[in-house]
C-alpha positions in Angstrom: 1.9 -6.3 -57.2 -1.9 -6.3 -57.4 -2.2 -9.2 -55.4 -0.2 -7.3 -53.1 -2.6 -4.7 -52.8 -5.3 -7.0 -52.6 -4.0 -8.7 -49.3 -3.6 -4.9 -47.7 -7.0 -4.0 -48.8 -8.2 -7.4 -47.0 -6.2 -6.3 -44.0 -7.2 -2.7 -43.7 -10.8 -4.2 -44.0 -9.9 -6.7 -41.2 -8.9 -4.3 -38.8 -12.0 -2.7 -39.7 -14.1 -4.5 -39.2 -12.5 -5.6 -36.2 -12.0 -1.6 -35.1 -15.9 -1.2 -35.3 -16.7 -4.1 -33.0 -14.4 -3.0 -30.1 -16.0 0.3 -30.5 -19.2 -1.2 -30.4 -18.6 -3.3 -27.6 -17.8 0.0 -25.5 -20.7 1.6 -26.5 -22.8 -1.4 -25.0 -20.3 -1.3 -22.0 -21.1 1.9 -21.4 -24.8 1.9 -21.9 -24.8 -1.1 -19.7 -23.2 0.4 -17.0 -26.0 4.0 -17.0 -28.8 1.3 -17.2 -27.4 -0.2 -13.5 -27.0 3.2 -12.6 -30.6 4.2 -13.4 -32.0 0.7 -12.1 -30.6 1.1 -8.7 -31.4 5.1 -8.5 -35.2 3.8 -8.8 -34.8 1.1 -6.2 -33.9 3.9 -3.8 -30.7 1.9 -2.7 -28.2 4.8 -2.7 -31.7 7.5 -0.8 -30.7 6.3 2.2 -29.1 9.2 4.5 -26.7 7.8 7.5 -25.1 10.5 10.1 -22.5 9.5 12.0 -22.3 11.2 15.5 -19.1 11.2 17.3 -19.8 12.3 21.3 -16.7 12.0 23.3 -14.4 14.6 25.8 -11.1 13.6 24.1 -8.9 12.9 21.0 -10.4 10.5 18.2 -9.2 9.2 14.9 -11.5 6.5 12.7 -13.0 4.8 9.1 -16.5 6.4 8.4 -18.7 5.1 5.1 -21.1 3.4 2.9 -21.0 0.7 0.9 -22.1 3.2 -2.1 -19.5 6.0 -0.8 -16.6 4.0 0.1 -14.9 5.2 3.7 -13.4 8.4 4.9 -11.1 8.8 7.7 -11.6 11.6 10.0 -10.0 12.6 12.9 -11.1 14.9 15.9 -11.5 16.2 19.5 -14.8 16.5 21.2 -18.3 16.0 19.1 -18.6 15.7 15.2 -21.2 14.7 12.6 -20.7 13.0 9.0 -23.3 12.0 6.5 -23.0 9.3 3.9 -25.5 8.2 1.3 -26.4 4.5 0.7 -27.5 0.8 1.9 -25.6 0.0 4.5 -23.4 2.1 6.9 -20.1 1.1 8.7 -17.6 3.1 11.3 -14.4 2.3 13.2 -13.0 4.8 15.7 -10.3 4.7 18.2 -9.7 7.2 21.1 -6.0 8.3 21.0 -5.8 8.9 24.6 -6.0 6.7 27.8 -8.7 8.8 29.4 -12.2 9.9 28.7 -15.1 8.0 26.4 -16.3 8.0 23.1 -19.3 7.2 21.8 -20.1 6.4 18.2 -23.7 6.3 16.6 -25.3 5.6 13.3 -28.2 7.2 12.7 -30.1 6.3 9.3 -32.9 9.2 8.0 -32.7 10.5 11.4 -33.0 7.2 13.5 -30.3 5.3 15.8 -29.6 2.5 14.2 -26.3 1.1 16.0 -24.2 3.1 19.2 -21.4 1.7 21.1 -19.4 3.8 23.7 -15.6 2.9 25.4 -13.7 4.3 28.3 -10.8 1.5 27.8 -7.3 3.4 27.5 -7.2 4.2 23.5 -10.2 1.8 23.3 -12.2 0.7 19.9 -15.9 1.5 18.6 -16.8 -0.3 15.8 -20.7 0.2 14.9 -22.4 -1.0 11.3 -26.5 -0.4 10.1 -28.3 -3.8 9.3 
């Protein structure tokens, strides 16, 4: 019967042991994962400030985002405005109509960066930042 006890006293001890080091492994995880937070906070890589402008005189529907912010679909008639934050910038937008234009521009802290317009019957605009 001792030695009984013995080998559950070794395996509580095992699982332990082995209890600690999974928690300390998420602990570093974690840690890990605010340091790449902080790192690329100071690099400034999600500062960056991107509108997207929507002109048109019709019925829209399209994908606008960041790398940083993932996309959004929005949908509209007439003019709109979005802002995203991060590195690089991305939009694609579809009239849902065969008349009239749209126009779709990226504008990054306030300067175009990328505009494409169509008039095509439920015509494309796909526009991206560098």
């Amino acid at each position: 019967m001792t030695e009984d006890m013995t080998e559950v006293n070794a395996e509580k001890e095992r699982t332990g042991s082995i209890q600690r080091t999974i928690g300390i492994g998420i602990i570093v995880s974690i840690l890990g994962l605010i340091g790449i937070g902080v790192w690329f906070a100071s690099i400034g890589v999600s500062q960056t400030t991107f509108t997207f402008v929507v002109e048109s005189d019709t019925s829209w529907s399209g994908a606008f985002g960041t790398i940083e912010e993932g996309q959004r679909t929005e949908e509209g008639s007439g003019s709109a405005s979005f802002a995203f934050h991060g590195s690089i910038a991305s939009a694609f937008v579809q009239k849902q109509t065969e008349h009239g234009f749209l126009t779709v521009k990226i504008l990054k802290n306030g300067n175009s960066v990328a505009s494409q317009t169509t008039t095509a019957s439920y015509g494309v605009v796909t526009v991206a930042s560098d």
